[in-house]
C-alpha positions as CSV (number, residue, x, y, z in Angstrom):
1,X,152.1,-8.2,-12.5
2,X,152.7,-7.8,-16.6
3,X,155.2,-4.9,-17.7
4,X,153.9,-3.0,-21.1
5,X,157.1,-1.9,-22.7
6,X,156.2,1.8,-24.0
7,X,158.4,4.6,-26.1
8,X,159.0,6.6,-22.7
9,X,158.4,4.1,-20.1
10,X,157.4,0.4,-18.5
11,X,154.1,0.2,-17.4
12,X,153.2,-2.0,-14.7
13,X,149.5,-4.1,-15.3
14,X,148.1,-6.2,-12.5
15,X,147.0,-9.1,-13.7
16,X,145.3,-10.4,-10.4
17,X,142.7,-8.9,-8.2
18,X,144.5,-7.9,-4.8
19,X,141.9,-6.3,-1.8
20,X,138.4,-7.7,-0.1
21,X,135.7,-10.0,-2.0
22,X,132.5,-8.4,-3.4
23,X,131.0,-10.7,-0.8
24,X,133.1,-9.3,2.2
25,X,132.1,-5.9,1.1
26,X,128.5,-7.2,1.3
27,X,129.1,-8.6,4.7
28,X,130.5,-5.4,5.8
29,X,127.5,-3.2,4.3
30,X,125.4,-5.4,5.7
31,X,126.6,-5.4,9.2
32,X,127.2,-1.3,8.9
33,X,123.9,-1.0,8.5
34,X,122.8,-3.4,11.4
35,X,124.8,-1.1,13.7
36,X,122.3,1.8,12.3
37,X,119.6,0.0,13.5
38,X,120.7,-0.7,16.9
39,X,121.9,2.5,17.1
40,X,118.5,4.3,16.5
41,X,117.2,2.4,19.0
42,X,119.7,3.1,21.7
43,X,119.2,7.1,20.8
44,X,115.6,6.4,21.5
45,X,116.1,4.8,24.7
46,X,118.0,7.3,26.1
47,X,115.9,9.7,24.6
48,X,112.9,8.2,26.3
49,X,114.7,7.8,29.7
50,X,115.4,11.8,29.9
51,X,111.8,12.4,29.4
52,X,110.5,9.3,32.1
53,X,111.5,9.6,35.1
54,X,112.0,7.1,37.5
55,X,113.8,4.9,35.6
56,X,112.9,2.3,35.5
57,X,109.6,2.5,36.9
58,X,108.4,1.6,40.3
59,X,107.9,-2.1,40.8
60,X,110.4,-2.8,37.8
61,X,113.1,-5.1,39.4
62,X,115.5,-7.1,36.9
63,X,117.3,-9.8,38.0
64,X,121.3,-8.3,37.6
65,X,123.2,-11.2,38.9
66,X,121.6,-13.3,35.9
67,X,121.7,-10.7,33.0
68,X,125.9,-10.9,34.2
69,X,126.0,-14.3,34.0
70,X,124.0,-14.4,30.5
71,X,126.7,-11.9,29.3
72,X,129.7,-14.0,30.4
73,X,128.7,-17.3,28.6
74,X,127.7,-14.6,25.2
75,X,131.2,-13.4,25.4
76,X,133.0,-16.2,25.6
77,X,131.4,-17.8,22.9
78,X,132.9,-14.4,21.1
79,X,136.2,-17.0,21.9
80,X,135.2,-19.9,21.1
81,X,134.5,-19.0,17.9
82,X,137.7,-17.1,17.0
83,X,139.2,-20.6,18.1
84,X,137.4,-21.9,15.3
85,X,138.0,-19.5,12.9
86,X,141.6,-20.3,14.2
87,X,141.2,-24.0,13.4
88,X,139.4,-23.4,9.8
89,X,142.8,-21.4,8.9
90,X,145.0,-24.3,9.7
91,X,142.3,-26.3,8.0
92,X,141.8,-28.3,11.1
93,X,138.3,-29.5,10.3
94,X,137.9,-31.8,13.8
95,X,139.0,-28.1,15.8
96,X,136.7,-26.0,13.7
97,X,133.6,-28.1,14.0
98,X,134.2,-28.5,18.1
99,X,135.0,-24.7,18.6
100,X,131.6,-24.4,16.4
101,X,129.5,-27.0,18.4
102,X,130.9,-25.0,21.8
103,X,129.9,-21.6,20.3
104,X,126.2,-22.8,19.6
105,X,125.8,-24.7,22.8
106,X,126.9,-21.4,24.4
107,X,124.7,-19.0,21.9
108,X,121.7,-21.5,22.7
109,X,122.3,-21.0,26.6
110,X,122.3,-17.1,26.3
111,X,118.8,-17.8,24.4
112,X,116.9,-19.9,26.7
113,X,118.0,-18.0,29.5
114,X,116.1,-14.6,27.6
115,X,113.6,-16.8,27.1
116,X,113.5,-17.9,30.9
117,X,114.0,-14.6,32.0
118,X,110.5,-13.4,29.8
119,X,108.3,-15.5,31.4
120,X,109.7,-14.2,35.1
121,X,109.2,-10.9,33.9
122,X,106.4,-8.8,36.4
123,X,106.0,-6.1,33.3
124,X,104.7,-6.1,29.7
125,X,106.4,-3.8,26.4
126,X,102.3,-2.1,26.6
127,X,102.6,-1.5,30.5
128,X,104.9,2.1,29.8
129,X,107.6,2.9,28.1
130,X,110.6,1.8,30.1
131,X,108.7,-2.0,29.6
132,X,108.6,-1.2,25.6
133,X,112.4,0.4,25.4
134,X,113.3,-3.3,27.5
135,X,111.1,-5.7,25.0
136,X,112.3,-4.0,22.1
137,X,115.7,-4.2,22.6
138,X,116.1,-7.4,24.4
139,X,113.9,-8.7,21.6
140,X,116.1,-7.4,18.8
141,X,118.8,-8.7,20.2
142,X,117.4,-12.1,20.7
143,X,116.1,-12.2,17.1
144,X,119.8,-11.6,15.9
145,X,121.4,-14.4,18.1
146,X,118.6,-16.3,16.8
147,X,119.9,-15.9,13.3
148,X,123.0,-16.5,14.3
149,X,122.6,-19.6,15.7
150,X,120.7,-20.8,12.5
151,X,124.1,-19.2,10.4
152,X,126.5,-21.3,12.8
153,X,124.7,-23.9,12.0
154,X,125.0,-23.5,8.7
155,X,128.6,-23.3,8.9
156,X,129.0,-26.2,10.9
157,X,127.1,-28.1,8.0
158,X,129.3,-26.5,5.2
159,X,132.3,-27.5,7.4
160,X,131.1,-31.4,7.8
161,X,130.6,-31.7,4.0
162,X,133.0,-29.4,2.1
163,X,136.2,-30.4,0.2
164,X,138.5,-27.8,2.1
165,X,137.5,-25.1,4.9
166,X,139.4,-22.7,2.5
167,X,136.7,-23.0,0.0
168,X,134.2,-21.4,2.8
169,X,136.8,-19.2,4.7
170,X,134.4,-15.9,2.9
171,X,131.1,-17.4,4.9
172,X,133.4,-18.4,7.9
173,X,134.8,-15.1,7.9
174,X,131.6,-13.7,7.5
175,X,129.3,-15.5,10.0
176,X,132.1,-14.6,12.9
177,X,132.2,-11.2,12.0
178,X,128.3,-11.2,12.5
179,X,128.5,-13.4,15.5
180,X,131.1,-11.0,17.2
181,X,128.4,-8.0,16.7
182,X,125.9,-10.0,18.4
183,X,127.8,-10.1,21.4
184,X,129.3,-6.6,21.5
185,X,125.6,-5.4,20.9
186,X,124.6,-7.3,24.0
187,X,127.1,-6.3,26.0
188,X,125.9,-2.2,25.4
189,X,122.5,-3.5,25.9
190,X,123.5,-5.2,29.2
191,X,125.3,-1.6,30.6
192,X,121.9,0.3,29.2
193,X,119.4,-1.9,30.9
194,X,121.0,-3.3,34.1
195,X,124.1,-1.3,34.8
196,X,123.0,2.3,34.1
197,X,120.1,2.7,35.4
C-alpha cells in the first residue's frame, strides 16, 4: 500500500492484488454450473416419480446394503484428500502424494463397484422411466468421478515433478473442491435412489 500525498488529503493506492485468482473464480463458475446440471436432473426425477407410480416399478430391487457401503468408501475419500490438501500446505510432498494415492484407490473402488453393480442390474434405462431416471443419474455421476480420478491423477503427477506444492496449490485447491462435489452429489443421489423411495 503507496500513500499519494494530495492538497486535501493522503490517498491510499494498493499496489498488490488481494482476493481469489482468475482461475479460482473459474473453478467456482465452473462447478456452479455443474450443480445446475445435477440439479435439473434431480427436478426431473422427482418430477417423473409424482407422475409414475409405484416407484420404483415392480420387479425393481436395488441392492441397499451395497449402495451404503459404495457411499462410505466415496466419503471418506472426501478425507483423505483434505489430508492431502493438508499435507500440500505444509509442503509435505511424501503426505500429499499418499493421501492422493489413498483418495484414488478409494475413488477407483466406488467406480468398479457401479460398474459391478451395472452388470447385476435386472432393468435397462429403455425398460420405463424409473430405469432411465436410475441410468442417467448414476451414469452422470460416474462420468464425473471418472474425471476426477483422471484430475487426481494429474495432481499426483504435478505433485511428483514440481519444484514446490505451493506453485500448484490453485489446481490442488481446485481439483478438491471438484472432488468434494463428487461426493456430496453422490450422497443426494444415494438418499434419491435407495433411501427415499
Amino acid at each position: 500500500m503507496t500513500t499519494v500525498a494530495g492538497s486535501a488529503t493522503d490517498v491510499a493506492v494498493p499496489t498488490g492484488r488481494s482476493g481469489p485468482s482468475t482461475s479460482q473464480f473459474g473453478v467456482v463458475v465452473f462447478l456452479a454450473s455443474d450443480v445446475m446440471l445435477f440439479a435439473a436432473f434431480f427436478a426431473a426425477s422427482f418430477l417423473l416419480r409424482s407422475g409414475n407410480q409405484p416407484w420404483p416399478p415392480e420387479g425393481v430391487e436395488l441392492d441397499t446394503a451395497r449402495a451404503l457401503a459404495a457411499t462410505v468408501v466415496l466419503v471418506a475419500s472426501s478425507f483423505t484428500m483434505v489430508a492431502a490438501e493438508r499435507a500440500a500446505a505444509g509442503e509435505d510432498r511424501a503426505g500429499m502424494r499418499r493421501w492422493l494415492l489413498v483418495t484414488i484407490a478409494l475413488g477407483a473402488v466406488f467406480l468398479a463397484n457401479q460398474i459391478a453393480e451395472y452388470a447385476t442390474l435386472d432393468f435397462a434405462a429403455s425398460d420405463h422411466v424409473y430405469g432411465s431416471v436410475y441410468w442417467l443419474l448414476t451414469g452422470l455421476h460416474g462420468a464425473h468421478v471418472t474425471a476426477g480420478l483422471g484430475a487426481l491423477a494429474l495432481l499426483f503427477v504435478r505433485a511428483v515433478r514440481g519444484r514446490s506444492l505451493g506453485a500448484i496449490a490453485p489446481w490442488t485447491h481446485g481439483v478438491a473442491l471438484f472432488w468434494h462435489l463428487v461426493d456430496v452429489v453422490w450422497v443426494v443421489v444415494f438418499l434419491t435412489i435407495w433411501v427415499i423411495r
